[in-house]
C-alpha positions as CSV (number, residue, x, y, z in Angstrom):
1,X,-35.1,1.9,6.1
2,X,-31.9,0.0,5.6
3,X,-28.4,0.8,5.7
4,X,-28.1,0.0,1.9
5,X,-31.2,2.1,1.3
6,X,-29.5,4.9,2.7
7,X,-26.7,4.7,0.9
8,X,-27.1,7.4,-1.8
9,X,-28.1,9.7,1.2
10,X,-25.4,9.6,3.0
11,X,-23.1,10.2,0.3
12,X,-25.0,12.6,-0.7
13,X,-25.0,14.2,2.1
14,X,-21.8,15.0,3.6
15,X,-21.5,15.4,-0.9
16,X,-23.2,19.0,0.3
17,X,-20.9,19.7,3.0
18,X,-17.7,19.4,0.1
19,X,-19.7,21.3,-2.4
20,X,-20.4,24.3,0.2
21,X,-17.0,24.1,1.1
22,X,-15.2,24.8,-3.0
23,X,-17.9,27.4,-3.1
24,X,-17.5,29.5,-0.1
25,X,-14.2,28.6,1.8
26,X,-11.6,27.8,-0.9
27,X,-9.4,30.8,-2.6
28,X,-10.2,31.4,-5.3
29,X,-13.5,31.2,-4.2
30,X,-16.0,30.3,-7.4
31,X,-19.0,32.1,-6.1
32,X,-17.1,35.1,-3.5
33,X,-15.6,38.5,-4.6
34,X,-13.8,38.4,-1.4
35,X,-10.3,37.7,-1.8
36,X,-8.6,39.1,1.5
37,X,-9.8,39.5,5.4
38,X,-7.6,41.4,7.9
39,X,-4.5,41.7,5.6
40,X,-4.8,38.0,5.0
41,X,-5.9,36.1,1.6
42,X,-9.7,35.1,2.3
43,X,-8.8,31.1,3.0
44,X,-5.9,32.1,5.3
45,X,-8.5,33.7,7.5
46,X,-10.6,30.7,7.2
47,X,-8.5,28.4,8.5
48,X,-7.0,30.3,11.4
49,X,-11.3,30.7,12.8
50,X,-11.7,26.6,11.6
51,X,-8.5,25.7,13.9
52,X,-9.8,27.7,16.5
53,X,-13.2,25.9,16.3
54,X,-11.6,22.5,16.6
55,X,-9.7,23.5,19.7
56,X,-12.9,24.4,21.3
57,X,-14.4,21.3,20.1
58,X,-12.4,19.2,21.8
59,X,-11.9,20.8,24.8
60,X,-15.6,20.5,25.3
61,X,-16.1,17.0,24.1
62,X,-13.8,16.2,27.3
63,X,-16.8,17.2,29.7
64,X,-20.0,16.7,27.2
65,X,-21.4,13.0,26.4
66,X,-21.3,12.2,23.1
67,X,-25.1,12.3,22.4
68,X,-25.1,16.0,23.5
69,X,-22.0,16.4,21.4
70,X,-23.4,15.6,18.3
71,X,-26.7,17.7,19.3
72,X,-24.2,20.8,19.7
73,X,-22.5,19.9,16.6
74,X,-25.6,20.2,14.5
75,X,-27.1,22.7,15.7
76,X,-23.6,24.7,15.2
77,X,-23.6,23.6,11.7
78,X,-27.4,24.4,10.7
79,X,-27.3,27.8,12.4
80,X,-23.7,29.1,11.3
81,X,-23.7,27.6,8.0
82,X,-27.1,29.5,7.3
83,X,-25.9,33.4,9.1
84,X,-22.5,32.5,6.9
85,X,-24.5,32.1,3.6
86,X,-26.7,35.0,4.1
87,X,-24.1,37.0,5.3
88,X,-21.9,36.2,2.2
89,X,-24.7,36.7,-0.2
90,X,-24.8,40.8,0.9
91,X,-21.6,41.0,-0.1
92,X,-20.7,44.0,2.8
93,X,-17.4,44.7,3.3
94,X,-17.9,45.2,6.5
95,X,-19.3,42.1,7.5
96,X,-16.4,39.7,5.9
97,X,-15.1,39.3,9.0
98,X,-18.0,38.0,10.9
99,X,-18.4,36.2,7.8
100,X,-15.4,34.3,8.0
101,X,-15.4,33.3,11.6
102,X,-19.3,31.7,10.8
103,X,-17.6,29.7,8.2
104,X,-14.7,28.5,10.0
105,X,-17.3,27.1,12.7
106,X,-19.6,25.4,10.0
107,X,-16.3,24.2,8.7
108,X,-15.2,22.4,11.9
109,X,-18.3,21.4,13.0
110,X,-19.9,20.2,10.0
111,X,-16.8,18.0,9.2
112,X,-16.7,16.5,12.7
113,X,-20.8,15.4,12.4
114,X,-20.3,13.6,9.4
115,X,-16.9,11.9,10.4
116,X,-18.4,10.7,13.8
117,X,-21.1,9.3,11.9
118,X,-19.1,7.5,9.2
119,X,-17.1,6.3,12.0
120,X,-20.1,4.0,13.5
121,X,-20.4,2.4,9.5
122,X,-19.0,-1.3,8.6
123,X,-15.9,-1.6,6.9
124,X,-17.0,-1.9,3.4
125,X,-19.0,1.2,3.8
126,X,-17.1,3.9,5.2
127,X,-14.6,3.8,2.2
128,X,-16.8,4.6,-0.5
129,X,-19.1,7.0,1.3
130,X,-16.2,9.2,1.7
131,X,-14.4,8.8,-1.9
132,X,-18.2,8.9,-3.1
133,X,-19.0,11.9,-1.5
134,X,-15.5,14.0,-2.3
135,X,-16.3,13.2,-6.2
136,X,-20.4,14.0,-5.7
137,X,-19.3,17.4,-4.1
138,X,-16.8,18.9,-6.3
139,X,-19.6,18.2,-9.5
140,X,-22.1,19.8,-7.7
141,X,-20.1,22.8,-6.9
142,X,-19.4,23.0,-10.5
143,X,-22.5,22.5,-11.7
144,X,-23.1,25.7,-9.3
145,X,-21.1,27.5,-10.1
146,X,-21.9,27.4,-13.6
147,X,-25.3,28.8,-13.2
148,X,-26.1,32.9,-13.3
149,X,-24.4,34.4,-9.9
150,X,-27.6,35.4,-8.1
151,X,-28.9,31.7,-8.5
152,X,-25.3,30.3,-7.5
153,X,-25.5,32.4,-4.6
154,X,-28.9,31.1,-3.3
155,X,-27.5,27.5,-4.4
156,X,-24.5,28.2,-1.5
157,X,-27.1,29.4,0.8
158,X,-29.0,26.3,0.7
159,X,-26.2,23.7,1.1
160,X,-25.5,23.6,4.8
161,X,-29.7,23.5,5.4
162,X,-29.5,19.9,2.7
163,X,-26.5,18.6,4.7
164,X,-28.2,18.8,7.9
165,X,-31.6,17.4,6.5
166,X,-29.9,14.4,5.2
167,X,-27.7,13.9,8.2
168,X,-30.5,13.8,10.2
169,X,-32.4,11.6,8.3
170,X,-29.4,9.3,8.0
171,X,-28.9,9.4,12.0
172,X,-32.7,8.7,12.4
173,X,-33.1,6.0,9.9
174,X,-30.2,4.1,10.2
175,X,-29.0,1.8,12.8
176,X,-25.6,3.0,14.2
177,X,-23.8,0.4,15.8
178,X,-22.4,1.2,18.9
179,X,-22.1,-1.9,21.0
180,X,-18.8,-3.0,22.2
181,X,-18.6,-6.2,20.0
182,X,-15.9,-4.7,17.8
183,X,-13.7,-4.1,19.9
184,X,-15.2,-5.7,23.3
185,X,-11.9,-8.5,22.7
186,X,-9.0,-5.3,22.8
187,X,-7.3,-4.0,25.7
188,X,-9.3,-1.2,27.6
189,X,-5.6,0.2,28.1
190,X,-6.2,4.1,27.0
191,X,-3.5,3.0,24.0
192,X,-3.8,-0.7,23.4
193,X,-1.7,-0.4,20.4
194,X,1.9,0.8,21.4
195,X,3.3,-1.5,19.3
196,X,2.5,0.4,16.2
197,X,1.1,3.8,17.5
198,X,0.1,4.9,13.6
199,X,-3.2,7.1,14.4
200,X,-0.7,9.7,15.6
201,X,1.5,9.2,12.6
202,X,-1.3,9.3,10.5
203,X,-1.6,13.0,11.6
204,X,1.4,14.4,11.5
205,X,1.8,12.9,7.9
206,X,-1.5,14.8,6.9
207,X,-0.2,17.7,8.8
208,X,2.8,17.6,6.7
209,X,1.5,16.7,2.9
210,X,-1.5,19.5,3.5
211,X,1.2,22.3,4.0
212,X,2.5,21.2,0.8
213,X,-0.5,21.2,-0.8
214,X,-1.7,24.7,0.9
215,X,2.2,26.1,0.3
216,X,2.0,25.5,-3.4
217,X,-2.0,26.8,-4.0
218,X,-0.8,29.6,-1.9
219,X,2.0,30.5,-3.5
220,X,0.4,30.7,-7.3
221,X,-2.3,32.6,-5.7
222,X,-0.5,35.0,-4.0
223,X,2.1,35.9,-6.7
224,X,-0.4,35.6,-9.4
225,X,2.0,32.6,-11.5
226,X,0.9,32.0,-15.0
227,X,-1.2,28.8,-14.5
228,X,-4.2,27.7,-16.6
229,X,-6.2,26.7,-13.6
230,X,-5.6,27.0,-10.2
231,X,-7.4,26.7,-6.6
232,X,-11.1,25.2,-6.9
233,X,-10.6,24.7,-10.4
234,X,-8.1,22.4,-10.0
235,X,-9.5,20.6,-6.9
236,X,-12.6,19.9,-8.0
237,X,-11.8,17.8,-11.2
238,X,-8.9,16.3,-9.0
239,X,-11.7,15.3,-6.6
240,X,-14.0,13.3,-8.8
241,X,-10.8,11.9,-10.8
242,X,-9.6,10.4,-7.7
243,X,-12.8,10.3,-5.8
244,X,-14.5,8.1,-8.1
245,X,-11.3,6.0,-8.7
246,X,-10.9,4.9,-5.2
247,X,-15.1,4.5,-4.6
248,X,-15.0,1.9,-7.9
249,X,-12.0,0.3,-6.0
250,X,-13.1,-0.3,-3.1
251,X,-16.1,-1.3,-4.4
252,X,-15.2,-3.8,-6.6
253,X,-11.7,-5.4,-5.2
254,X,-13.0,-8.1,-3.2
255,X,-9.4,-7.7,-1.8
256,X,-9.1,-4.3,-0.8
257,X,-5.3,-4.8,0.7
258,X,-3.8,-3.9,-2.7
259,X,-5.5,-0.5,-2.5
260,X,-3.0,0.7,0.3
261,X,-0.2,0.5,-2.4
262,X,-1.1,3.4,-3.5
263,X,0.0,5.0,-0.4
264,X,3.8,4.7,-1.3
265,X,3.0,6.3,-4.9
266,X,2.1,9.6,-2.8
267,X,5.4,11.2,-1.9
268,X,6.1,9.9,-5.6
269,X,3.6,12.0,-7.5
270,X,4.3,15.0,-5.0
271,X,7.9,15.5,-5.9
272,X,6.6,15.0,-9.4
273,X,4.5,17.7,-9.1
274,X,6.7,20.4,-7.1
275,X,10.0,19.7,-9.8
276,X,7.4,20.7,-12.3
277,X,6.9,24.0,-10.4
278,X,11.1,24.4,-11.6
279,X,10.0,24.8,-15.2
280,X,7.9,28.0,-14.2
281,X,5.6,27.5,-17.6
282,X,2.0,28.2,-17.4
283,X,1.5,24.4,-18.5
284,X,4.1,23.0,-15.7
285,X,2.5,24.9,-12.8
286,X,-1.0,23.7,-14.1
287,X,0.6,20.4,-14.1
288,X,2.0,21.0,-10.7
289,X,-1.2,21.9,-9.4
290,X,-3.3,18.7,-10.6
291,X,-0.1,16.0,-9.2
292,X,-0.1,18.0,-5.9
293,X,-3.7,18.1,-5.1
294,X,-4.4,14.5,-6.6
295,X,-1.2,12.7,-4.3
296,X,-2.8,15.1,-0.9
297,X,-6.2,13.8,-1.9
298,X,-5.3,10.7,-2.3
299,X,-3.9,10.3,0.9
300,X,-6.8,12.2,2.8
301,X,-9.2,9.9,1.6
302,X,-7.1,6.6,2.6
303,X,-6.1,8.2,5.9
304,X,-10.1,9.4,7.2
305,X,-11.4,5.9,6.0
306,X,-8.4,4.2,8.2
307,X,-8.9,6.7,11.3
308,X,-12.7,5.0,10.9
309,X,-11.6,2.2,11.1
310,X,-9.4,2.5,14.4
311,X,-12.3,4.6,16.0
312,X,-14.4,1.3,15.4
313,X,-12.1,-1.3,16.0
314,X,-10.5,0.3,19.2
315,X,-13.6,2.1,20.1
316,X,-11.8,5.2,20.7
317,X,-13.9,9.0,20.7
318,X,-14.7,10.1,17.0
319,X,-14.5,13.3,18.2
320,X,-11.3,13.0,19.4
321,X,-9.9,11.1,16.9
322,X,-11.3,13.1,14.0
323,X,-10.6,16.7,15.6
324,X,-7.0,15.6,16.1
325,X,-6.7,15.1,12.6
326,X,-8.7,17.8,11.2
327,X,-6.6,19.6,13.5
328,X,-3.5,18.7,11.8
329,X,-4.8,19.0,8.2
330,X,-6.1,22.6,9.0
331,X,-2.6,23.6,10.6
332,X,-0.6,22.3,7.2
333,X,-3.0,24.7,5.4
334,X,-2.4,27.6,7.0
335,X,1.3,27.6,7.4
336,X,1.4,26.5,3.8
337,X,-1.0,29.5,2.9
338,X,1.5,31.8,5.0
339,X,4.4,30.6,3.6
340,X,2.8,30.7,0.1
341,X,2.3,34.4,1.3
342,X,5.4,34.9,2.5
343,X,6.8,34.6,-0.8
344,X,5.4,36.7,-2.3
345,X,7.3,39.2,-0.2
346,X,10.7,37.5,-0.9
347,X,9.8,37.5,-4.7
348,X,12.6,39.7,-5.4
349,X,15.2,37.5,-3.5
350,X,14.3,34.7,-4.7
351,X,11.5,33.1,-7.0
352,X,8.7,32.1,-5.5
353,X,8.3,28.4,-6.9
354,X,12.1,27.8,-6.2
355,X,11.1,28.9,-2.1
356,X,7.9,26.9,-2.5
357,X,9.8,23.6,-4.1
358,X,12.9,24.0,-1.8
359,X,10.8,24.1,1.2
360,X,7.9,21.2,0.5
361,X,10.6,18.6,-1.0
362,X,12.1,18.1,2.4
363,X,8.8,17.9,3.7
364,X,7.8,15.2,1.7
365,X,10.7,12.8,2.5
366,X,10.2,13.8,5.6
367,X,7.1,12.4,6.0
368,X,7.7,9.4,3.4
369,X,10.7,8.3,5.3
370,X,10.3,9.0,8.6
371,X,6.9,9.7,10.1
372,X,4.7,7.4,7.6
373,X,6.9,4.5,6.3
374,X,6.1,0.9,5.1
375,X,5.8,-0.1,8.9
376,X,2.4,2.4,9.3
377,X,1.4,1.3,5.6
378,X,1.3,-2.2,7.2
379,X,-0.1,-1.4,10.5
380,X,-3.4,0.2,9.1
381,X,-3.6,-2.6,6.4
382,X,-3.7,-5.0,10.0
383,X,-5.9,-2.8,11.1
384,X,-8.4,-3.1,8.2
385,X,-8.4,-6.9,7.8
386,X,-8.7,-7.4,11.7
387,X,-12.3,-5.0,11.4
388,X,-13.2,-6.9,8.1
389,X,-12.9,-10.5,9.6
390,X,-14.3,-9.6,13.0
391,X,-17.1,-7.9,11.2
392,X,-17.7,-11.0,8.9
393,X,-17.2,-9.1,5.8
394,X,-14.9,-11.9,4.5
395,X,-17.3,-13.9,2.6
396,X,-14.6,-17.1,2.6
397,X,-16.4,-20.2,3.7
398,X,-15.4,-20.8,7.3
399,X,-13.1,-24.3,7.5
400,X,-11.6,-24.1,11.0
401,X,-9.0,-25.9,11.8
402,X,-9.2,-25.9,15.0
403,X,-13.0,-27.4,15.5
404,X,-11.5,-30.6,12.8
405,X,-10.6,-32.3,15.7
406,X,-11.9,-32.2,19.4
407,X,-7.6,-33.1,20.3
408,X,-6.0,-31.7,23.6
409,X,-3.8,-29.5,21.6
410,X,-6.5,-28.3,19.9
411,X,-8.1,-27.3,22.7
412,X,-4.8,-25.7,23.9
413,X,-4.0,-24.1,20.7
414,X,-7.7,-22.2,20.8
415,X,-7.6,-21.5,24.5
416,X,-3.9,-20.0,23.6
417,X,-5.0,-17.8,20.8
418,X,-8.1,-16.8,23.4
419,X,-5.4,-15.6,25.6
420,X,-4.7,-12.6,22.8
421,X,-7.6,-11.7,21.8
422,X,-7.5,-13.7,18.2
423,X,-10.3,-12.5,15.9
424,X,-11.9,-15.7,14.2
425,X,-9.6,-15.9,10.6
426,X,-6.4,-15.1,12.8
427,X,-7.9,-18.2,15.0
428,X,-7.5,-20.0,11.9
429,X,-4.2,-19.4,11.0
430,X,-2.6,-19.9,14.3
431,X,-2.4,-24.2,14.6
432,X,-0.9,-24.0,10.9
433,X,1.7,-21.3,12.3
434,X,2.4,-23.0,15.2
435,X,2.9,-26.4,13.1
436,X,5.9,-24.6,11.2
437,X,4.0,-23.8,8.1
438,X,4.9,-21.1,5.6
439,X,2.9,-17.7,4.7
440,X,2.3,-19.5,1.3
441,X,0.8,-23.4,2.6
442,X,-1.3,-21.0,4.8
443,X,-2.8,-19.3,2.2
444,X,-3.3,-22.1,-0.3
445,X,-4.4,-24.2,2.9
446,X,-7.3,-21.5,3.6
447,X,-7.5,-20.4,-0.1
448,X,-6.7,-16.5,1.2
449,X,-4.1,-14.0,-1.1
450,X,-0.7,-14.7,0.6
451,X,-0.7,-10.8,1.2
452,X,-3.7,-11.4,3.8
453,X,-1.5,-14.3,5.0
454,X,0.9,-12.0,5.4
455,X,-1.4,-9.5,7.5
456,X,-2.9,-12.0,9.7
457,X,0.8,-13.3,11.0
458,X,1.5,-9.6,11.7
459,X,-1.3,-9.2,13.8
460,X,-0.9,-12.3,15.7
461,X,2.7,-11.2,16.5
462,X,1.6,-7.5,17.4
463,X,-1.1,-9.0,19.8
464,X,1.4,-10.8,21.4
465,X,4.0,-8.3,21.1
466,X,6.9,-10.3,19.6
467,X,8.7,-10.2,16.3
468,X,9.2,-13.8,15.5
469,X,8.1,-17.2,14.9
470,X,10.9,-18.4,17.5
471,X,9.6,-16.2,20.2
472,X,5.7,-17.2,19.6
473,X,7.0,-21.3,19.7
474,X,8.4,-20.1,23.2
475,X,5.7,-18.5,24.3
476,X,3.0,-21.6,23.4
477,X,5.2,-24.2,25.0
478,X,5.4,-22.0,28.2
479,X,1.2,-21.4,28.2
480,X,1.0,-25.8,27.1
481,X,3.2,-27.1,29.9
482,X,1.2,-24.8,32.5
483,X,-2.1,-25.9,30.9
484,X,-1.2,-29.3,30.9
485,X,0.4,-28.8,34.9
486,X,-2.9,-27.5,35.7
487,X,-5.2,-30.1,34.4
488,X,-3.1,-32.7,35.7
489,X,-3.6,-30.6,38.9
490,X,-7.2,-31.0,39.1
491,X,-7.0,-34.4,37.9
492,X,-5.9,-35.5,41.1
493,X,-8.0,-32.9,42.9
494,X,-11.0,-34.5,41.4
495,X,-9.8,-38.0,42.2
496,X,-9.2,-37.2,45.5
């Protein structure tokens, strides 16, 4: 079975693990009558047992291989997710706490066996899987939830078993590749990229955009604000909106660098959303609700399919990587569901969507202008062309300018770009850099969008950590005069 074969179940199935997730996990649940544990609102309680989970994961994944890891992880998932179904499907009281701490370890251990296996997929792959899979699991947990309660119920039961059948079948069919020719050419320094350290930003801006997302479900929830729809309702047609929006684009863009525009429109459409929240309307809140979710979705998406992408490239630990930032994204949900709480409580002193929208505005400029700026937007744009080229997913005939002539300082220049790990197209542009051309001869030159030009320049100079043209003409005329004093060097060894 191929890897395209497997395509639809793949999707499909980490589809399941979103669809279980709306159903059981997500306040207002669709299919649950529970609406509070332990004092707490029922996804509150949730996240605190998921976060707890995640800890645990990665403390272990620090002593357990990675094959063994995975084992744990599924066997976690399969065995929780089905005591967690059946235990919700009684509906005891009692029970709802035991309840809740089997779903907070499906949660976090489902999530990190699909990640870690998306994380070992080609470029072109990864992105749609997970936009695909967001969209196919919020229609399936409508489509669910539609149906008689009983039925719906049995429907929630059965997920977690489907996701693990189709993971398994996934693992066993397709090919993972795990060899070190990604990133066999990058530093083995435990943080090869200081230059632009961006997976760590990446985190603390989902950290950040999910407590304003959780703050202002939380706070409509708790309170019980005149809104239309609200919770699941909203996030599910937000998720196939913007799921199958981003799956068509990357899909069809045969350029996919314009995509990552639409990480500056993000801080945009979440201030848009919270100074709706002023109007305090049943159709502003509603509207509130569908801006907020589709700007945090948005940026989810963009951000797991990039972290993929540095796991691969860098060949850092999935589990790591990915528990780090499901880490983050389950702290920003519960402080924004206690906060959302919390106002509730200071209702009387002041209204609730005033506290939510003068808390979350300064969170979103602070993560807009300080922790993920144009300078990470541009790092993980590198980072996505450098795995595209060295993968060979540019489909651009190959004209290399350095194998048009068998010259000395051709030989030089390629030895030189050797030297810093150069992936093939970045190989390409170097001579015509070093010859004083512009971003746009370059591009018409090896018919590439000046943008790419643009990316491959920025790489270079990260490589060789410098900032300039100036200081890369220095640094080639220092390596060509050694070269040169070398050869000359064993010239007259030889002759001797």
């Amino acid at each position: 079975m191929t890897s395209q074969n497997l395509f639809p179940l793949r999707m499909l199935g980490f589809g399941f693990y979103w669809a279980w997730l709306f159903l059981t996990c997500v306040s207002p649940s669709l299919i649950l009558e529970q609406e509070s544990v332990i004092g707490l609102p029922f996804e509150s309680t949730e996240l605190i047992f998921r976060l707890i989970f995640i800890a645990i994961i990665l403390l272990a994944s620090k002593k357990l291989s990675n094959d063994l890891s995975r084992k744990i992880l599924f066997v976690i998932s399969l065995a929780c997710g089905l005591l967690s179904s059946a235990l919700a499907i009684t509906g005891i009281t009692q029970l709802a706490i035991i309840t809740v701490i089997l779903l907070g370890a499906t949660d976090a251990c489902m999530f990190m066996l699909w990640m870690c296996f998306f994380g070992n997929n080609r470029i072109g792959e990864v992105a749609i899987y997970l936009a695909s899979s967001y969209a196919l699991g919020a229609a399936v947990s409508l489509l669910i939830s539609a149906l008689n309660p009983p039925i719906a119920l049995v429907c929630a039961f059965l997920l977690p078993v489907l996701s693990c059948v189709t993971y398994t079948l996934s693992y066993k069919h397709c090919k993972i590749d795990e060899s070190e020719e990604i990133h066999e050419h990058i530093s083995k320094e435990p943080y090869p990229f200081k230059l632009f350290p961006f997976i760590g930003r990446i985190c603390w801006a989902l950290c950040l955009y999910a407590l304003v997302f959780g703050m202002t479900t939380s706070t409509i929830v708790s309170n019980g604000l005149d809104s239309f729809l609200v919770g699941p309702f909203v996030e599910t047609p937000c998720c196939i909106v913007v799921g199958l929006s981003l799956a068509l684009a990357f899909r069809c863009l045969k350029d996919i660098q314009p995509i990552y525009r639409v990480y500056k429109f993000v801080p945009l459409f979440l201030s848009l959303g919270l100074a709706s929240l002023l109007f305090k309307d049943a159709l502003s809140t509603t509207i509130a609700c569908f801006l907020v979710m589709a700007a945090y979705l948005t940026f989810e998406i963009l951000a797991l399919n990039d972290l993929c992408n540095e796991v691969k490239l860098r060949g850092l630990s999935a589990i790591k990587i990915f528990g780090r930032a499901r880490a983050m994204i389950t702290l920003g949900m519960l402080v924004g569901w206690l906060l959302g709480s919390l106002s509730q409580l200071l209702s009387e002193a002041i209204s609730p969507l005033l506290f939510t929208a003068a808390i979350c505005m300064p969170l979103v400029i602070i993560a807009s202008t300080l922790v993920f700026t144009e300078k990470e937007i541009f790092a993980v744009r590198a980072a996505t062309d450098e795995r595209k080229n060295i993968e060979g997913a540019d489909e651009i005939p190959s004209s290399s300018v350095l194998h048009e002539a068998d010259s000395l300082q051709d030989r030089i220049i390629e030895s030189f770009g050797a030297e810093w790990s150069l992936s093939n197209r970045e190989m390409e542009v170097l001579p015509l850099l070093l010859s004083g051309k512009t971003a746009t001869y370059i591009s018409e030159k090896l018919f590439i969008a000046r943008g790419t030009t643009k990316t491959h320049i920025y790489n270079i100079y990260r490589k060789m950590g410098i900032h300039s043209k100036m200081e890369m003409f220095d640094m080639f005329e220092e390596y060509r005069a050694k070269t040169l004093s070398n050869s000359e060097s064993k010239d007259a060894e030889s002759r001797k």
